[in-house]
C-alpha positions as CSV (number, residue, x, y, z in Angstrom):
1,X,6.3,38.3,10.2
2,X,5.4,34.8,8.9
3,X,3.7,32.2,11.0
4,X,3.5,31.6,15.0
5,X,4.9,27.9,14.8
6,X,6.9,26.8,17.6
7,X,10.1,25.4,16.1
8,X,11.9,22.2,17.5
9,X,14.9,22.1,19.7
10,X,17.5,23.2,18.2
11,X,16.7,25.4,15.7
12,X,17.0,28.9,16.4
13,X,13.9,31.2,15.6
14,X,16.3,34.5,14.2
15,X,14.9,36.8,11.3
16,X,15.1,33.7,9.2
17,X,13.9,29.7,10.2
18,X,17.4,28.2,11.0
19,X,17.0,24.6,10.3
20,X,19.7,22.8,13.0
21,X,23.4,22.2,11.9
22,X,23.8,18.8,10.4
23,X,26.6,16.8,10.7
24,X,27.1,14.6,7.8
25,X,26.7,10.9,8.9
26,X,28.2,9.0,5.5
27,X,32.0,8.4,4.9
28,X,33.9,8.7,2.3
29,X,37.9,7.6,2.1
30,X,37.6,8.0,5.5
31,X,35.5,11.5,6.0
32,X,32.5,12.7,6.7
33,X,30.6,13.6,3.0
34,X,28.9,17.1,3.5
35,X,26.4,16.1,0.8
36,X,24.4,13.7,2.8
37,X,24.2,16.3,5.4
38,X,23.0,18.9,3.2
39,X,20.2,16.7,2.2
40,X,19.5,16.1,5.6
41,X,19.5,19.8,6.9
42,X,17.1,20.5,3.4
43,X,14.5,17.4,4.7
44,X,14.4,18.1,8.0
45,X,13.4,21.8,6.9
46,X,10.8,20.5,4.4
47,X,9.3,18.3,7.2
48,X,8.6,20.9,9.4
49,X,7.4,23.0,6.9
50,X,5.0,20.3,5.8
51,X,3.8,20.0,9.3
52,X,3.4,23.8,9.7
53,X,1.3,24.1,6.3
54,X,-0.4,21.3,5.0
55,X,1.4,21.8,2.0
56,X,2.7,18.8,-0.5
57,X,6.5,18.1,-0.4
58,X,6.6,19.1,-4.3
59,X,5.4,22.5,-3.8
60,X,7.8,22.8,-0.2
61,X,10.6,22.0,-2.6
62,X,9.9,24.6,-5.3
63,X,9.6,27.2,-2.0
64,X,12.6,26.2,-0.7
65,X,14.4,26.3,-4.0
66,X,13.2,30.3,-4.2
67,X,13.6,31.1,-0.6
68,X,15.8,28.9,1.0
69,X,19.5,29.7,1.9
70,X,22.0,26.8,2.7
71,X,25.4,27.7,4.1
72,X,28.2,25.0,5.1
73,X,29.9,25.6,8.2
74,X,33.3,24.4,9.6
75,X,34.4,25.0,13.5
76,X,38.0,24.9,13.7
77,X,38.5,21.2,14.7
78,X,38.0,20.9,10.6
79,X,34.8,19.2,11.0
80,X,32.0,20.7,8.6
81,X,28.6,21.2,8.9
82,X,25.4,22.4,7.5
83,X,22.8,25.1,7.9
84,X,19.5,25.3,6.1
85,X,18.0,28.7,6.5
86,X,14.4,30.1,5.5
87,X,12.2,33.2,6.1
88,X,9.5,33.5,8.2
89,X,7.9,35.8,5.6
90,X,7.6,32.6,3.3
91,X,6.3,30.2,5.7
92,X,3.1,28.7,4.2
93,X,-0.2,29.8,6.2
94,X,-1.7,26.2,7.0
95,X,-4.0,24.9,4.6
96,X,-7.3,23.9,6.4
């Protein structure tokens, strides 16, 4: 089932870690660039994974990179943003 880790408003604790949705804060001609909230949703996801292991940043990347799931979402005002998802079967047990 993974680890017992409380996750922080406003993620969602579903079969998978969902990372909050991410609006993207640079512009660009104008718009919103969904790459810099991609990055974001992909940090905030390796900071709290950090905090809930122990574990380097390197190695969180290389997990994420297996087990990680992004999707980009859009709500009908046009206005895209960004999920980062995870397993809670590949959540680090902290290191002591």
């Amino acid at each position: 089932e993974g680890a017992s880790i409380p996750f922080p408003p406003p993620w969602e604790a579903t079969p998978a870690v969902r990372a909050p949705a991410r609006a993207p804060p640079a512009r660009r001609r104008g718009r919103p660039h969904p790459l810099s909230a991609q990055v974001a949703a992909l940090q905030d996801l390796l900071e709290w994974l950090h905090a809930a292991s122990g574990l380097e940043h390197e190695k969180l990347y290389r997990l994420a990179s297996l087990a990680g799931d992004m999707a980009v979402t859009q709500v009908v005002n046009g206005r895209k943003g960004v999920h980062m998802l995870f397993p809670k079967s590949g959540i680090p047990v902290p290191q002591k």
